[in-house]
C-alpha angles and dihedrals in degrees: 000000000000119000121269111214114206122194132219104055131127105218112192111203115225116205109195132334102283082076091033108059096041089052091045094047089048088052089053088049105053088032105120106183119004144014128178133189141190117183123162079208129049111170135191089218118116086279094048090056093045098053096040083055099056080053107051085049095063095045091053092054087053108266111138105241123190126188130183126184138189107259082217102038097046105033091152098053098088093058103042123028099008090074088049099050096045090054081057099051096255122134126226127175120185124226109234110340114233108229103151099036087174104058136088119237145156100239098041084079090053103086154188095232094142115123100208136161128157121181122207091328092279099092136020131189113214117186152098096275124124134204087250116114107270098223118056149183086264096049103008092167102037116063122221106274108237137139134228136168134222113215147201134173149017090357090071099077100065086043097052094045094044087050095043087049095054092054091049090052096047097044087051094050090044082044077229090159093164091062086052097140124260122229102305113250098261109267113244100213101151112132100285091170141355095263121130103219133168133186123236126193133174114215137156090246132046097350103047097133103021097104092042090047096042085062094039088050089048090047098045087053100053131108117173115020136351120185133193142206115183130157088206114026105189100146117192117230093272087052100050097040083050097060085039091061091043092051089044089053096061101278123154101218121190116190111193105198131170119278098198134071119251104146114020096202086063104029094066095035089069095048076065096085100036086114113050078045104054094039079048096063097256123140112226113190121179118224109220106158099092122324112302107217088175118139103176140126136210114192121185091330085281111075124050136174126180123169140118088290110119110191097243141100103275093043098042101046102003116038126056107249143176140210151155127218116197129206098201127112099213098058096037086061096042082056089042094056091041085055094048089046084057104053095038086060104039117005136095127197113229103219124215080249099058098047100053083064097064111113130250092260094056100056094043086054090061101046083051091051085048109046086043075063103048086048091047082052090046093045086053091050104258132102136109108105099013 
């Protein structure tokens, strides 16, 4: 389905947890009637806490909080904060429950990986931001590199009734009837700004496609330079003939990827495709200075998206997901310089050079790491051209 801009709406970009998490604890404490919250992640951790207890503050003066969590993301949740939250009158569903974590299944790829959160239907954050603390034992001074929004306007209808309609959906299928929704706080989507904004969601039902054709459409259209940040870079056949054609018409195409290993699976399997890349044209930098978690895009200083979407197989056909692309020049080049600072402070570009001296080992790491991802994708019932 092809994006619906809307106009009229101020968009507030969020670099990194340390000006997320103020702005979204600030949200839960003026909320006055209801906040709502999706997060694939949910940790115990300082952040976890801080955030629970704004939570269960608003829900003890009266304001309706609802809170739903990825059974995968978040296995420890049950156990530790849920328990917390519902003493205090919050709600909380879980995605999926994991209940066999050992086995292999077809639905236990289809996650919960949308970072939502909508407060008293007068602002939304959209982003790939979980409630996890931002600095760790492996980059204590350095926090996670990752992207949100902050958004008013026009653009809150279409989240809050995307979000509403999640719960609904959760609670029927957990025949969780006590937790049936009251009347939804009345969405304030009157022009708050001049920003062109859509949303974008991936679902096994009507949007199945909506995240993956927003970026080919972006692509096809540019002229002079695209650039993206992505945690897990997988691209299917389209993507990646897409970026080809761009770079063949004269594009210049930056890719910012994770330099670290987190998971290791992933994190090879991209590797996979360094070298079709690099002989293509495209600019690949590695990102080494803490874990980027990004998942954002800068076309032509003009279009922008930024959301929980990675480019890869389980985000673009598995997982639910939300974005927003912007049409708006302003805010494509704020997100254009923050992604230049970063690069300029903890990137390095892995050169066509450097990565035809990477041993046999190496590369036969990666094709293993692939082609266990493609199985894993066959074994969840896609394919073909991804």
């Amino acid at each position: 389905m092809k994006a619906e801009f809307q106009p009229g709406n101020a968009i507030t970009l969020l670099e990194t947890g340390s000006v997320y998490f103020p702005a979204l604890l600030a949200a839960i404490d003026a909320a006055q009637r209801e906040f709502l919250l999706e997060t694939y992640i949910f940790e115990a951790d300082t952040t976890g806490r801080m955030v629970a207890a704004a939570l269960c503050r608003a829900a003890q003066r009266g304001v309706t909080v609802r809170v739903l969590v990825d059974g995968f993301g978040a296995p420890d949740f049950a156990g530790s904060l849920r328990p917390l939250l519902e003493a205090a009158g919050v709600q909380v569903l879980i995605y999926r429950p994991e209940i066999a974590r050992f086995r292999l299944r077809r639905h236990r790829l289809r996650r919960l990986h949308r970072k939502l959160a909508v407060a008293d239907g007068r602002a939304a954050f959209v982003g790939g931001i979980n409630i996890i603390d931002d600095l760790g034992a492996l980059h204590p001074e350095t926090p996670r590199y990752d992207y949100a929004v902050r958004i008013e306007g026009p653009l809150l209808a279409p989240i809050h009734a995307s979000v509403r309609q999640l719960w609904g959906l959760v609670a029927w299928a957990g025949f969780r009837r006590r937790l049936r929704q009251p009347p939804a706080a009345a969405t304030v989507a009157e022009p708050r700004g001049t920003m062109r904004a859509a949303f974008l969601v991936r679902d096994n039902l009507r949007h199945r496609r909506d995240i993956e054709e927003a970026y080919l459409e972006a692509i096809e259209k540019a002229r002079e330079e695209i650039i993206l940040a992505n945690a897990y870079f997988l691209p299917g056949l389209r993507f990646r003939r897409a970026l080809m054609e761009a770079a063949g018409r004269g594009v210049r195409i930056i890719v910012l990827l994770q330099g670290r290993v987190e998971y290791a699976l992933q994190h090879y399997a991209t590797q996979a495709l360094y070298g079709a890349l690099l002989e293509g044209g495209v600019r690949i930098f590695e990102y080494h200075r803490s874990f980027l978690h990004a998942k954002v895009a800068v076309v032509d200083g003009s279009w922008a998206t930024v959301g929980s979407s990675n480019i890869d197989p389980f985000s673009l056909l598995l997982a639910r997901e939300a974005n927003i692309a912007v049409s708006d020049p302003v805010f494509a080049t704020e997100l254009r310089a923050s992604l230049d600072a970063a690069m300029q402070a903890g990137a390095r570009e892995l050169r066509r050079e450097d990565w035809r001296r990477k041993s046999w080992l190496h590369r036969l790491t990666s094709w293993m790491a692939y082609g266990v991802v493609r199985l894993m994708i066959g074994i969840a019932g896609y394919g073909g051209r991804h």
